[in-house]
N, C-alpha and C positions, 0 to 999 in steps of 0.2 A: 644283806643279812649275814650276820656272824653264822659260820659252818664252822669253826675250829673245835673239836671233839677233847671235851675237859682230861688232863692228864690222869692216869692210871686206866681210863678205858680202851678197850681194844674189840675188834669185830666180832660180834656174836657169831658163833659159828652152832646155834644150836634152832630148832624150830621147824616149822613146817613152811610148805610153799607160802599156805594163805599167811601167816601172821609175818615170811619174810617179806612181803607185797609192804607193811608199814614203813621199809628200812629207807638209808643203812640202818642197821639199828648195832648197839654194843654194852659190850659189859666188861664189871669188875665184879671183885668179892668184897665184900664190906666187915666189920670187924667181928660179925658172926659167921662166918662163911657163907655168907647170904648172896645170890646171884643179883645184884644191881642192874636194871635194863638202863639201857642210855639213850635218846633218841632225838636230832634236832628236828623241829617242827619244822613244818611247810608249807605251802601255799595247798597242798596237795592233802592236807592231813585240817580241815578248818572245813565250814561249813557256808552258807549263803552269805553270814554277816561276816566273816574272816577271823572266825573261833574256834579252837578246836571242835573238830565234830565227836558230836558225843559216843557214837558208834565205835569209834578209833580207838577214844581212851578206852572205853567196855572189851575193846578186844587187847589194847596192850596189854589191859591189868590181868584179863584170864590168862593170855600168854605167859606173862611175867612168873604167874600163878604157878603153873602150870611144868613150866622149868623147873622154877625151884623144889616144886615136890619132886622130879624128875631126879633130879640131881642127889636130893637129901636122901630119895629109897637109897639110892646108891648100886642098884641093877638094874637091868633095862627094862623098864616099866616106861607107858606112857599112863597120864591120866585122861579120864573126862569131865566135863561141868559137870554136875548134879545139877548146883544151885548154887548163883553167880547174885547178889545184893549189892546193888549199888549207888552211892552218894557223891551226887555231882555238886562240888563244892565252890569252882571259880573256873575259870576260862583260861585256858592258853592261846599265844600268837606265833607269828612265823618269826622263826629265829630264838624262841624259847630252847634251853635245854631242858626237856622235861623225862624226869627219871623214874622207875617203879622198885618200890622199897617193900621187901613181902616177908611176913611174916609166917612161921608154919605154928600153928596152936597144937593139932593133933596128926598124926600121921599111924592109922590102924593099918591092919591085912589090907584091906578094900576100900575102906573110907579116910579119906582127910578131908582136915578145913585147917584154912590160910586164911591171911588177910595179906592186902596191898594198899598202897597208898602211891598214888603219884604224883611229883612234886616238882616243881620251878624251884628250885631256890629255897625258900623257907615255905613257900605259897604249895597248899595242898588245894590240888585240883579234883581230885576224886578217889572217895574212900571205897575197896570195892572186899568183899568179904564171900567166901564160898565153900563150897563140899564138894570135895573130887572123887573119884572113883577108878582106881590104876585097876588100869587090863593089862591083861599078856599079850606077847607080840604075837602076832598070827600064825598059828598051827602049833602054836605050846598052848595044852592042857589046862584049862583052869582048875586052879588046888581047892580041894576041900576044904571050907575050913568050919564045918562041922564036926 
């Protein structure tokens, strides 16, 4: 299996326990400033018939998601799902480099939606679309925004 990690990426240094459990995983910035995930498949990340397991992708794409509205507030907010849609489009295998490409639509006070796409190559494997909901970090205040 090819493990060589395509140039310009470098070790995500961002995420929670559960979604570092997919790694290693890495990133770049793309020509929007957009957080690019990077991730080689595994034996470890496929399901009974040796295909990506669908659960996997559904949690890279929320991660993926997830950073990038992180990033774009640009203070320290985390978010949460609201509501996570998703379009299983093709399969990945072990040794795929398969990447998450996100887009932000809207980013309010409280509510955003993004989209992601994760991709092999040209081959899109799952389109996944959602509403997030940034909270404060714990024991700050949540603001009025009435």
């Amino acid at each position: 299996m090819n493990d060589a990690v395509p140039e310009g990426f470098a070790p995500l240094k961002r995420g929670g326990p559960y979604f570092s459990q997919l790694g290693p995983l890495y990133s770049r910035r793309d020509e929007f400033d957009m957080v690019v995930l990077g991730l080689r498949v595994t034996e470890a990340h496929t399901n009974m018939i040796g295909i990506t397991h669908g659960g996997m992708l559904v949690t890279y794409a929320d991660g993926a998601l997830g950073i990038n509205l992180s990033v774009a507030r640009g203070v320290p907010r985390s978010f949460v799902t609201v509501h996570l849609s998703n379009d299983f489009i093709d399969s990945g295998r072990p040794g795929d480099w398969l990447e998450a490409h996100v887009r932000i639509r809207k980013m309010g006070k409280r509510l955003s939606f993004a989209d992601c796409e994760l991709k092999v190559g040209d081959k899109t494997l799952l389109r996944s679309n959602g509403v997030f909901a940034s909270i404060n970090p714990p024991g700050e205040p949540v603001p009025n925004d009435g």
